[in-house]
N, C-alpha and C positions, 0 to 999 in steps of 0.2 A: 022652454025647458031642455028641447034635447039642444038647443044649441050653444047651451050652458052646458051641456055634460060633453061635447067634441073640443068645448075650448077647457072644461079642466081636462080631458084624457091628451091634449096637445100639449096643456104644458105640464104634467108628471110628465110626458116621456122622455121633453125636453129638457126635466127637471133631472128625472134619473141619467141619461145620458150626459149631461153636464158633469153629476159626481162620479158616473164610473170612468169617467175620461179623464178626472181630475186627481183621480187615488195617487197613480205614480208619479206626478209631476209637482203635486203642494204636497202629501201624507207621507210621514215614513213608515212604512212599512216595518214588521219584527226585522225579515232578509238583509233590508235594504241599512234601518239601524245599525245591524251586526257589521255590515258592512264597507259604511261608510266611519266608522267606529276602529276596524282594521285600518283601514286607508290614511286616517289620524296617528294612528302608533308607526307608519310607514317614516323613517327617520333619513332617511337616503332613496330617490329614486329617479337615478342616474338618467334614465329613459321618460322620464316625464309619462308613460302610459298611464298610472293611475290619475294623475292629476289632471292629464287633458281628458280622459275618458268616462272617469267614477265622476257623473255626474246628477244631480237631481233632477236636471233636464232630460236627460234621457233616460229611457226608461231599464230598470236593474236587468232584464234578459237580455238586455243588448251592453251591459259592459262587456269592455275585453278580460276572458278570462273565466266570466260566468255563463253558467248554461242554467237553465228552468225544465222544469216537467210540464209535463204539455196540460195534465189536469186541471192540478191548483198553482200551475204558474208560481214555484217556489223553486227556490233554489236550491239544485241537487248536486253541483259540480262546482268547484272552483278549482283554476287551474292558473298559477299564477309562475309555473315553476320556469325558470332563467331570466325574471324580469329584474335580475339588479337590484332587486329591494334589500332593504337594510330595517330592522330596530326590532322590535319586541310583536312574539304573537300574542294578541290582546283575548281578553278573556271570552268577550261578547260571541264571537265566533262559535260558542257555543250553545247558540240561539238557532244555529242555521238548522235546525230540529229535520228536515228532507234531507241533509246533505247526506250523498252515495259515496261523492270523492272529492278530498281534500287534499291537494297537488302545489305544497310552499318550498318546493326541490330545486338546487342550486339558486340561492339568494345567501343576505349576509345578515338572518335571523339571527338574532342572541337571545340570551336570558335563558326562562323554562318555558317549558308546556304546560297550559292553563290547566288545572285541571276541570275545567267547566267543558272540555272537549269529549268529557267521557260522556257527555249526554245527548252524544251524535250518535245514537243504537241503532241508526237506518246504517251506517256508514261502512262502505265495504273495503275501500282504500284510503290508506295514512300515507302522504310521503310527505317528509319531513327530510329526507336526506340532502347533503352536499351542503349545511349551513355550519354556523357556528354556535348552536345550542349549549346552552351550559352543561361545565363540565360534575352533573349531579348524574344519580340514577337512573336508570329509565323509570317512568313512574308508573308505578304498580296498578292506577284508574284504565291502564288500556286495557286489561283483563275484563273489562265491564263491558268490551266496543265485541259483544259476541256476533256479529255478522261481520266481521274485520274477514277479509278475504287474503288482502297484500298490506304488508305494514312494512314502509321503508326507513328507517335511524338510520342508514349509514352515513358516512362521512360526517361526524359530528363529535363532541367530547364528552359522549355519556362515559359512568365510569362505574363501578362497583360491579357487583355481580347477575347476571339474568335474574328478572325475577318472573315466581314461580308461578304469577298469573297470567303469565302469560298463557299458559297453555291450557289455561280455560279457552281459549278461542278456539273451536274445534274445526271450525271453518278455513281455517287460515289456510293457504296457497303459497303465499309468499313471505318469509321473514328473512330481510336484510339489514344487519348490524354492524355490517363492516368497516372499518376503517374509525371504533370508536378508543374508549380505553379499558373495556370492561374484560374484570377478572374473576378466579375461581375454576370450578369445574363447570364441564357442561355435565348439564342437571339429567338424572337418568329419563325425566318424564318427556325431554324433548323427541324422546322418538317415538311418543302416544299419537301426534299427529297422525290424524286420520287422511289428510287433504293434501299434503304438504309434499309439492312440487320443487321448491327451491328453497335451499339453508345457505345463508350468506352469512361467516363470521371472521371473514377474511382482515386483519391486520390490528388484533386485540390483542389484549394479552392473558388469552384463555388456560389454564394448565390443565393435571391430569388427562386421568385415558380419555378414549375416546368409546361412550356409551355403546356397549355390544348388539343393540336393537336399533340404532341409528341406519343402518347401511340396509334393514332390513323391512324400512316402512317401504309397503306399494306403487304408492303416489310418489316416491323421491323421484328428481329427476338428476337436480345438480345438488351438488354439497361443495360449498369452498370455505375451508376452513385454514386457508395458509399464512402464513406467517403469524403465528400465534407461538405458544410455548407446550403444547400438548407432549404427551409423552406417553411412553408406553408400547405393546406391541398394537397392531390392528387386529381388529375382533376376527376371532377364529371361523365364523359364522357369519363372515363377509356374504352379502348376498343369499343367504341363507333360503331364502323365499323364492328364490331364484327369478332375482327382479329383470324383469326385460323394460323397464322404465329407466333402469338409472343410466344416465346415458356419460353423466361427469364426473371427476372425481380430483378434487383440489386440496392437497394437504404439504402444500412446497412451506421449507421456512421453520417445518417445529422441530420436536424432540423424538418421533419416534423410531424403534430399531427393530430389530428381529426379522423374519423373515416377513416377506410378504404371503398369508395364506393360500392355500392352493386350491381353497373356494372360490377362489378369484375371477375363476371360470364360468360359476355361477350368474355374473355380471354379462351377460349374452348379450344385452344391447349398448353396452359401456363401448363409446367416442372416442372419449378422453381421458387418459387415466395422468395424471402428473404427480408424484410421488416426490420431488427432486428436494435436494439440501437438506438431508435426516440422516437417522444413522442406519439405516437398512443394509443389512448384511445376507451372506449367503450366496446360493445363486440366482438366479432369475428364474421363478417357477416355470416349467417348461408349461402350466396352464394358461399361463398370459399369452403366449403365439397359438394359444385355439381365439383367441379372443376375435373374432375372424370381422367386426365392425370399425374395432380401433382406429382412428384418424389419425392420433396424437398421443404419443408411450413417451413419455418425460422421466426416467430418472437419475439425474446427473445428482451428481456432487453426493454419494451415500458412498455405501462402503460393499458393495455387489461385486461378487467374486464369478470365477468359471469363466466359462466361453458363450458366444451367442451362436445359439443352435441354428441349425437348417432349417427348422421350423418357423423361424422368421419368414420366409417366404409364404407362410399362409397368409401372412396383413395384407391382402392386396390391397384394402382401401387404405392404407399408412402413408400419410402424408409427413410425420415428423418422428424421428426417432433419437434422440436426444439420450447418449449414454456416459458422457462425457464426467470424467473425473469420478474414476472408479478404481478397479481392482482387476480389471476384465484381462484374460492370457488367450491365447491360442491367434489363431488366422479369423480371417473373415470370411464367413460362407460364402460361396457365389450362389446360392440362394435370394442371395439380396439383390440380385440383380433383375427379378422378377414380382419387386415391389415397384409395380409401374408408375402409379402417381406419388412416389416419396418426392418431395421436395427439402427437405434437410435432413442430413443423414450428419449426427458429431458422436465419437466416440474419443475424443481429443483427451491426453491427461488418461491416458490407460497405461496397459502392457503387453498388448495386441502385438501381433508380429509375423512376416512371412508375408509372401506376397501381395499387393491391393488385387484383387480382382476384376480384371476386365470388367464384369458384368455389368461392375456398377456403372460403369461408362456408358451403357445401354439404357440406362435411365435418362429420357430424354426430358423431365421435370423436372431434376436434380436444380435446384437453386446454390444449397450451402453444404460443402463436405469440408468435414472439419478432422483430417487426421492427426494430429500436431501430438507431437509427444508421446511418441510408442517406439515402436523398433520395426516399425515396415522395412522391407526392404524391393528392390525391384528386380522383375525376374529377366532384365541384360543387364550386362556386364560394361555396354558402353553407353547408347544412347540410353534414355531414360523410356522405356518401351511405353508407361501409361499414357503418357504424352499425345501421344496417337492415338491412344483412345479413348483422347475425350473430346472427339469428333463429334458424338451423339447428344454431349452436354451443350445443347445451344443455348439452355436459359441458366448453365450457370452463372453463380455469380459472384463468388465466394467459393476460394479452394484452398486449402489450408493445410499445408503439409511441414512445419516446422519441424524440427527437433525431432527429428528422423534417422538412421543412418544410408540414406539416400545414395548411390553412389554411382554417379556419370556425370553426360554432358549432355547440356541443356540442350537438345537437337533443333539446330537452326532447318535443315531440311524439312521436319516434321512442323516447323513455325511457321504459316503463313502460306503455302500452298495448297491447294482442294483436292480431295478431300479431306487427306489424316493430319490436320494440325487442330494446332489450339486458336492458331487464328482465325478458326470458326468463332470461336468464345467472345463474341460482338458482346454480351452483355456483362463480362466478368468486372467486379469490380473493386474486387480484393486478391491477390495473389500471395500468399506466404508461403515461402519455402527455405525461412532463414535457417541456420544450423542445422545443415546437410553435409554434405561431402560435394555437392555440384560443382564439375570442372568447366573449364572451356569458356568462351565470348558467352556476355551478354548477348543473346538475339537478333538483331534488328526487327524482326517482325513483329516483336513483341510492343509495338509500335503500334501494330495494327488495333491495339484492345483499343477504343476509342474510346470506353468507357473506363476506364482502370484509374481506381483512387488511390490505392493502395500499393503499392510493391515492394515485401519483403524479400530480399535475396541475401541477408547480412550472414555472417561468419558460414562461409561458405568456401571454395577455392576456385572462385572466379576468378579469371586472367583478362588481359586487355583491357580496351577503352571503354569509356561509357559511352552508351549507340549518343549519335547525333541529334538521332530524329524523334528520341524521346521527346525532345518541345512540340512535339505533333501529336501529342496525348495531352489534351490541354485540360482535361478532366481530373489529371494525377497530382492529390493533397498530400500524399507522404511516400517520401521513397527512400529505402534503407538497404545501403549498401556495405556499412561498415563492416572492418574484417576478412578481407578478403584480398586477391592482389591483384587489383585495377590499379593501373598504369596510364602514361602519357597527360596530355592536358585533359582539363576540363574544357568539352566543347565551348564556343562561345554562343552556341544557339539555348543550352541550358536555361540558360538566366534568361528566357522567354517563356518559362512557367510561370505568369505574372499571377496564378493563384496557388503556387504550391502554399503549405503551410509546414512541411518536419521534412527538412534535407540530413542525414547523415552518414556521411561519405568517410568518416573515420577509420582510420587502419587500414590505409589503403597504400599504395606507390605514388600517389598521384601527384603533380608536381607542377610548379610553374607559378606565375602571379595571380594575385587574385584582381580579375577586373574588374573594371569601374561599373561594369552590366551590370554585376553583381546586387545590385541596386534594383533590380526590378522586380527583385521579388519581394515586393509590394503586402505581401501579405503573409509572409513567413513568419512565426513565432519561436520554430527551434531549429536551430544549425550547427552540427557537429562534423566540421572537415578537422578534427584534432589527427595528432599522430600522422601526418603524410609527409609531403617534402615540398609543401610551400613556401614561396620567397616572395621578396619583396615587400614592400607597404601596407599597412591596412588601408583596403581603400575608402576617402570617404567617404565615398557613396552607400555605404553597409550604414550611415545615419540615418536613410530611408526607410529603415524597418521598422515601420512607427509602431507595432504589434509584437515586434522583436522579445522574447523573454530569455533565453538559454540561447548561447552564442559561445563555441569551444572552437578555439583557436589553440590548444596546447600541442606542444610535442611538433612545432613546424621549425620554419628557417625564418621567419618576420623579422622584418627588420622596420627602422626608424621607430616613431611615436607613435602613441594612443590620441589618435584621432582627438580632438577637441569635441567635434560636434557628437560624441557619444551622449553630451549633456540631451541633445534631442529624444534620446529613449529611454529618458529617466526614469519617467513616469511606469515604464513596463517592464523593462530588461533587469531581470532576477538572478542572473548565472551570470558571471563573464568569465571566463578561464582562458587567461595567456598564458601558462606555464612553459617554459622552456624553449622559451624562444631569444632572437635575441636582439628584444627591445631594448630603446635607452632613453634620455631622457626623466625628466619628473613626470611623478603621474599629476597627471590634468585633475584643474578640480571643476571636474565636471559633475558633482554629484549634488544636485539643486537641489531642493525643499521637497518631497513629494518623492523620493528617491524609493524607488520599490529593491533594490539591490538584495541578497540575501545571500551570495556568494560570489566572493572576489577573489582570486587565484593568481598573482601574477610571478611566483617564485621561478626561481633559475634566468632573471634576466642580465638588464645590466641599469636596471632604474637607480637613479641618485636620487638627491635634496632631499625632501621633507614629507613625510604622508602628509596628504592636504588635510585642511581640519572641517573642509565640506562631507567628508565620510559621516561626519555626527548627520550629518541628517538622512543616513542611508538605517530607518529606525528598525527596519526588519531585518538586520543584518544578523547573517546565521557562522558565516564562517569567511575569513578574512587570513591570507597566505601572503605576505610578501617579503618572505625567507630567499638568500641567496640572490643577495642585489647589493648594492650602493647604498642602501637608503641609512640617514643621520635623525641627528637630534635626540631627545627626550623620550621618555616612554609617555605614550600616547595617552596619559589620563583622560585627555576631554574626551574619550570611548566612553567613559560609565556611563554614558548616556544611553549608550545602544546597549538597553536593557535583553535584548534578544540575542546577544555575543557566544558563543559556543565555545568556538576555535579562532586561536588568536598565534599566527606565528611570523615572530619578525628574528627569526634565528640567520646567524652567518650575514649582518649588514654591520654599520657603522653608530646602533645606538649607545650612547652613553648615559653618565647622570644615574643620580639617586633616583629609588621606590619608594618615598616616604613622603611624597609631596598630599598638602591638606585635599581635603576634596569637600563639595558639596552635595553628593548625596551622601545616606546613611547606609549604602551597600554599593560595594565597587564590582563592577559585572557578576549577578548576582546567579547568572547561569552557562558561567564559563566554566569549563571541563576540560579544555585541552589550551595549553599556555605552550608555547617554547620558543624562551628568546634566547634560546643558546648561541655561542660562538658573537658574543658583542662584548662591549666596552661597558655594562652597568655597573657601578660603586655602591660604595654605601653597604647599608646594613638589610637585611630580609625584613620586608614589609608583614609587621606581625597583625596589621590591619587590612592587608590583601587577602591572608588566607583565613581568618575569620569572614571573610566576604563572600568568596567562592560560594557561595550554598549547594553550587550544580554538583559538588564534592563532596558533601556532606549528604549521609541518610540518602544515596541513590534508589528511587524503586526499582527494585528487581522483575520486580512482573509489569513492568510497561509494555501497555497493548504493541500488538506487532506495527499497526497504522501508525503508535506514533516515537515506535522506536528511532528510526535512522535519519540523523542530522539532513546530513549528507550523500545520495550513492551518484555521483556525475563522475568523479575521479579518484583515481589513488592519490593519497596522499601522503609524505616521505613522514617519518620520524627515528626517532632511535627509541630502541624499544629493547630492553635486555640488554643492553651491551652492543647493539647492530642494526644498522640502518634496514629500514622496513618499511612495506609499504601497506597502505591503509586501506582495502580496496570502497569500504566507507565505515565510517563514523556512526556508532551508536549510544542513543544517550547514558551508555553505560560505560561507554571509554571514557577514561580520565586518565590526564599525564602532563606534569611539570616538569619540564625541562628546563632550569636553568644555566646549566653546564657552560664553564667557559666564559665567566665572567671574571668579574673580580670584588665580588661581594663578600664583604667583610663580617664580623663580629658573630655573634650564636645564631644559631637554628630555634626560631621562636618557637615556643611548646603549645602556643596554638596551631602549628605542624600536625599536632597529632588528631588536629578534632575533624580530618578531613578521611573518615574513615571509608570514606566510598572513592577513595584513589589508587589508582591501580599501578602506576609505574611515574616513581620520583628520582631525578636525577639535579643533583648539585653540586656533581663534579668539579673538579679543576676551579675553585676559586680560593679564597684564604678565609674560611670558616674557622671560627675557633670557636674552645668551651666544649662542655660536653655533648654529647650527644642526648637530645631531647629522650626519655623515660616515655615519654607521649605517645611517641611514633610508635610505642607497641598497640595502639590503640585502634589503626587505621588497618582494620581487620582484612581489607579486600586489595592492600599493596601484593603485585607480583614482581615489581623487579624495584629495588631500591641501591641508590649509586650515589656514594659521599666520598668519592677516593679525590685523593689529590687533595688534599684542603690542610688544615692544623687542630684538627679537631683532637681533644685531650680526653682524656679519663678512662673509664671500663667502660665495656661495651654492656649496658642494660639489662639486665636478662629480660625485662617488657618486651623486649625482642622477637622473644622466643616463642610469642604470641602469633606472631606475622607468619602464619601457617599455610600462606598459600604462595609467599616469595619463594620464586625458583631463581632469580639472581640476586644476589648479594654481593656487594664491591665498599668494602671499609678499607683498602686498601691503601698506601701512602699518608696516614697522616701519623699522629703520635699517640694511639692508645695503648690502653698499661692494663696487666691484668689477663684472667682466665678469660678465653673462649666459650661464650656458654654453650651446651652439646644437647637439650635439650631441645624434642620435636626437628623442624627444618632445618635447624642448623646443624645438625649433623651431618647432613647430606652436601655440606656446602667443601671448600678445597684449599689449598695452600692460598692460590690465588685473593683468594675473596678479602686477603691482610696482610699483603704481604707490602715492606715497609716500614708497620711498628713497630718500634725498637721495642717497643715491653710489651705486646702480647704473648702469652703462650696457652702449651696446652693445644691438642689435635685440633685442628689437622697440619699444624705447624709440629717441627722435631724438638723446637724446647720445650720442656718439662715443666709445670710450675713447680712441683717439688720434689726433692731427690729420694733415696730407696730409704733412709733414714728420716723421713718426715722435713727436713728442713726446708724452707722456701729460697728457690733462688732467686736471688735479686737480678732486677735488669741488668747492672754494672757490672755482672761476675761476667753474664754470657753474650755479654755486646760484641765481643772480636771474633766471638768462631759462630756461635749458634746463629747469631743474624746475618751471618756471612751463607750459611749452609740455608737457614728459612730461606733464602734469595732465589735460593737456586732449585730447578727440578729432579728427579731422581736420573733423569739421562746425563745432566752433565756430572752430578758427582761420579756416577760411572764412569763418566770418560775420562775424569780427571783422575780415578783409580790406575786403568789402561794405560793412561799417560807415565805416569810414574813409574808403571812397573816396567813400559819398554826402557826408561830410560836408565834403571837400578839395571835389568838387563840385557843392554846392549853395553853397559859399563863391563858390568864381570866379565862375559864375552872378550872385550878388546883386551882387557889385562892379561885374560887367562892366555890369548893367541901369541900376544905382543910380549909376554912374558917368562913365555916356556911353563907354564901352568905353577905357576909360586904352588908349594907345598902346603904353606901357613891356612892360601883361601883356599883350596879346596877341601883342607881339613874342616878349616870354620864352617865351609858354606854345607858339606855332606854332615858335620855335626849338629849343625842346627836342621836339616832335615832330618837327621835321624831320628833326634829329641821327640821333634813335632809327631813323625807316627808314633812313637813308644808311647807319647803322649792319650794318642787314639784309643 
């Protein structure tokens, strides 16, 4: 019997020990279901982790990712955040009834959130951020998750407005929202938070104030609320509680203004206070420099008036003070010089002025000082005295004094020698000091920064060479020297910055050939040597710039061809401008399939033959100049192709031929705005089907953002504009002007002329126009100069005309119109000039009358011999021809009167007819 009862107690144990061994390897568990159930909806998972590891083999506490309670061995943690997964969160997941923390942050989740996840009521953390959740609601079941502690939505496309259950979760610590689309106001109850350490709503599109008891819960610590649309002034009762918790404070990017409160002070343990890009006006509370914790004082870009007080120097722990683009006047405290760990100090874009202070140079953490754009001035007369003192900045790195009125010489003694130079400055790696007044040589020492990426010195009054030994900074991406009057060659060690990237050396003396070295900079994408006294060849070695975009060669002495192998940088080079140089030859069709082109410049040279018809594949083409050359043929139709066409000017060459040729599209450049083929050989009749085309001239918006106003700003560009050649310094998409002038284009002025009402300045001078004058053109409300002289145009001048209220030139002069001058609005203001030549206009501000003191009208025929003789003329010369007559009536009576023994007869006549004349009086 008992040895019946030791072999069943052997095998139960053997029995149980077999099934408790066997649960997690054959049984699914609720965990392991929910689980493996996720792992199934997993649509992308780039890392293979789920699929090598979520197995049935091994047991569910040992997946990656999951963690267990030590109790009932259930799963409390999942943590799967930056493994690359992709697809939908699956409903099941809301089985995992233990789980504490649910961590699906940075993957490429879509869809919604189950609501089956509100039945995770253990659960103390949600992240759900950095995916792409659908762009719905947040849903209102998280109100139900009341031990939720940290709940992360950011980075995601929820969208509508906060909802108000949330704030049943009174536990909460952590709510980050940012980065989704949600709108509305923030709701007053969000500052009922009992717990609530951090508010994250940083990059929505939140409006309204901002809740007055927000700033005044306990537990805050940070709030970032930036880049939103809020508005309003900040709660007057800032800190009210007088929070020694809140340490951050982030509201860059919205809408608010007015002062900042001067409870502000309140904030006793505020870090970081960043305020920047709002309308904040005023001065700067003198409570914010007690703020005596401050790190980080951010308020550029508002509208902050006054000076900065001395009291700055209480921040000692102020690491950043960023004031930049404001309003600010006076000097700069030397109190600043006693802010010891500052490392970026910009108040750049003020109206600061009067000495820099030494002191700051005493700051030996100084990283980035940003003066640029004030009115410093420095306290010698020759060398540049701060220069010296910025011995103490050895970890500058970044110095930024542009747009200054700066005025000395760049002290070569003070470069480079120990201890008063800048050639301590081992780590500087930006220099700007363009648009100063700086005289005298470049440096050589300035050679020594080994670190230096940057060097602005452009419009300045630099003299001499460029140092040598610049290619011994091999560190240096961009250097800008234009404007200034450097002289002699370009070294030939230069062209060993085999990684510069932006050279320009424009408006300079500088002079000589360009070498074949020239080629080694490998890596360069913008080159501006315009405006100097270069000669000789383009070389081809500049084919090399495989990275090449903007390349301005204008305003030199070039000579021969346009390189062939330019075809090599088709694919990149954006800008090419030859202007006024004096190439010859045709231009090369170097412009292959793929043609990224978008500005071609080659006016004032001596190019002949044919524009090549490879340009059609130059499709982002913006603007096109080759005015003042040789070039022949036809007007360029197969262009309507380069739908992107702005500016088109093939004015002063050799084109001929009709504008009436068919085409095959149904709009010929349909965003041209500036034409002018003046001074050529075109015939025929005005393409009544070109200017219904235009559209770039029809209906202009007037309020185009400023980004994407201007064509063009690289160069000036010549036109005639009013009557007088003029230069463009660039092109906005609000210029518009047809130039035809100087053809010999025949027959009427098409009345689709007038439907071009967003044109500004029309010239069709000097060709043989006949018929009258289009009634239309009163219609084209925004013309300011209009010029039809020289032609055979007939009939009365419109009164539609007299619409065109914004022309300040008017020139109908030389042709054949008949009739009254009309006098209403503008035209009144206009002069003999603006007609003179028609035999039958009359009426001011011409001296023929249309009709006499008796009502009669005079006809053209009566007054042809005198009155059009006298309109010809200005009011100086009929004077003079008054003068004339009269010396010569008397120097006549004179010679008779001597030569005759004074006749009796004349001087009876001549003192009777004076006497007459007064009795007359």
């Amino acid at each position: 019997m008992e040895y019946f009862f030791y072999i069943a107690l052997v095998l139960s144990i053997l029995c149980t020990s077999r099934l408790t061994s066997s649960i997690p390897i054959f049984n699914l568990t609720t965990d392991e279901y929910a689980l493996l159930a996720f792992k199934n909806a997993i649509t992308s998972n780039s890392r293979a982790i789920l699929s090598d590891n979520w197995s049935t083999n091994i047991f569910i506490c040992n997946w990656i990712g999951v963690s267990c309670g030590t109790k009932y061995r259930r799963v409390t943690a999942l943590n799967v955040s930056g493994f690359h997964l992709g697809g939908t969160i699956p409903p099941h997941l809301g089985n995992l009834t233990f789980l504490r923390s649910l961590d699906l942050s940075s993957n490429s989740f879509t869809g919604l959130m189950p609501s089956e996840l509100s039945n995770l009521r253990r659960l103390k953390e949600l992240n759900v951020g950095i995916n792409s959740l659908a762009s719905t609601e947040i849903p209102s079941w998280l109100g139900h998750l009341s031990q939720l502690e940290h709940l992360y939505l950011n980075n995601n496309t929820f969208s509508g407005t906060i909802p108000i259950s949330l704030f049943n979760i009174s536990r909460l610590h952590t709510l980050d929202m940012g980065y989704n689309i949600l709108e509305g106001n923030l709701p007053e109850k969000i500052a009922n938070f009992s717990f609530l350490g951090t508010l994250n709503l940083v990059g929505n599109k939140l409006t309204g104030s901002i809740p007055s008891g927000l700033f005044n819960m306990s537990s805050l610590i940070e709030i970032n609320m930036r880049y939103n649309k809020l508005s309003g002034k900040l709660p007057k009762d800032i800190c009210g509680n007088t929070n020694p918790k809140l340490k951050r404070i982030y509201l860059t990017g919205n809408q608010l203004y007015g002062k900042i409160p001067a409870n502000i002070y309140k904030c006793r343990g505020l870090e970081d206070l960043r305020l920047p890009k709002n309308h904040f006006s005023g001065d700067i509370p003198r409570e914010i420099w007690s703020l005596s914790m401050l790190r980080i004082l951010s308020l550029f870009t508002n509208q902050f008036t006054g000076s900065i007080p001395k009291q700055v120097g209480n921040l000692t722990f102020l690491e950043r003070l960023d004031l930049h683009e404001n309003y600010l006047t006076g000097e700069l405290p030397v109190e600043l010089g006693t802010v010891q760990f500052l490392e970026w100090f910009s108040v750049r874009n003020n109206s600061l002025s009067g000495f820099i202070p030494s002191s700051i140079f005493n700051i030996s953490t100084l990283k980035t000082l940003e003066l640029s754009f004030n009115q410093f001035e420095d306290s010698t007369t020759q060398e540049l005295g701060f220069f010296s003192s910025l011995t103490n900045c050895r970890n500058l790195e970044v110095l930024e004094l542009s747009y200054n009125p700066l005025n000395g010489i760049l002290p070569a003694a003070s470069i480079g020698s120990i201890p008063s130079t800048i050639g301590n400055l081992k780590n500087i790696q930006g220099m700007y000091l363009s648009y100063n007044q700086l005289q005298g040589n470049i440096p050589h020492h300035l050679c020594q920064m080994n670190r230096l990426g940057d060097l602005y010195l452009s419009a300045n009054m630099l003299t001499g060479p460029i140092p040598d030994c610049l290619c011994e900074v091999e560190s240096l991406r961009k250097i800008y020297l234009s404007s200034n009057k450097l002289n002699s060659t370009i070294p030939s060690t230069f062209w060993d910055l085999r990684d510069l990237l932006i050279l320009d050396l424009s408006s300079n003396n500088l002079s000589g050939n360009l070498p074949s070295q020239i080629g080694n900079l490998r890596a360069i994408y913008y080159m501006d040597m315009s405006s100097n006294q270069f000669s000789g060849e383009i070389p081809t070695s500049i084919c090399n710039f495989r990275s090449l975009q903007h390349l301005h060669l204008s305003y030199n002495s070039l000579e021969g061809r346009i390189p062939q192998c330019f075809e090599k940088t088709n694919r990149s080079l954006q800008v090419l401008h030859l202007k006024r140089n004096y190439l010859h030859g045709i231009i090369p069709s170097i412009f292959t399939n793929g043609c990224a082109l978008n500005s071609l410049n080659l006016n004032w040279n001596q190019f002949g033959g044919m524009l090549p018809r490879s340009l059609a594949n130059c499709r982002q083409l913006n603007v096109l100049d080759v005015g003042n050359n040789e070039i022949r043929g036809k007007f360029p139709f197969w262009m309507e192709t380069l739908l992107e066409l702005r500016v088109l000017v093939l004015k002063s060459n050799r084109f001929n031929g009709i504008m009436l040729l068919p085409s095959k599209t149904s709009a010929l450049f349909p965003k041209l705005q500036v034409i002018d083929i003046a001074n050529n050989s075109f015939t025929g009749s005005l393409s009544d089907r070109f200017f219904k085309s235009v559209t770039a001239m029809i209906d202009v918006n007037e309020n185009i953002p400023i980004d994407d106003v201007v064509v063009i700003n690289e160069f000036y560009m010549e036109f005639v504009i009013k009557g007088s050649d003029q230069q463009v310094p660039r092109i906005l998409k609000t210029f518009t002007t047809i130039d035809m002038s100087n053809n010999n284009f025949c027959g009427s002025i098409p009345e689709s002329m007038g439907k071009l009402n967003s044109l500004r300045y029309l010239n069709l001078s000097h060709n043989n126009l006949t018929g009258d004058i289009p009634s239309s053109i009163g219609n084209m409300a925004t013309l300011e100069s209009l010029d039809l002289s020289i032609n055979q145009l007939d009939g009365e001048i419109p009164t539609q005309l007299t619409h065109l209220t914004f022309v300040a030139k008017l020139n109908l002069s030389m042709n054949n119109l008949v009739g009254r001058i009309p006098q209403a609005k503008q035209f009144s203001t206009f002069e003999n000039d603006s007609y003179v030549g028609n035999q039958g206009l009359c009426g001011v501000p011409l001296t023929r009358k249309c009709e006499e003191e008796n009502g009669a009208t005079v006809s053209p025929e009566e007054e042809h011999d005198e009155s059009d003789f006298v309109d010809g003329l200005s009011c100086w010369a009929v004077v003079a021809l008054g003068y004339g007559c009269g010396c010569v009536i008397g120097i006549s009576i004179g010679y008779i009167v001597l030569g005759y023994g004074r006749p009796k007869w004349l001087l009876e006549w001549s003192f009777g007819v004076a006497y007459k004349i007064k009795r007359s009086r």
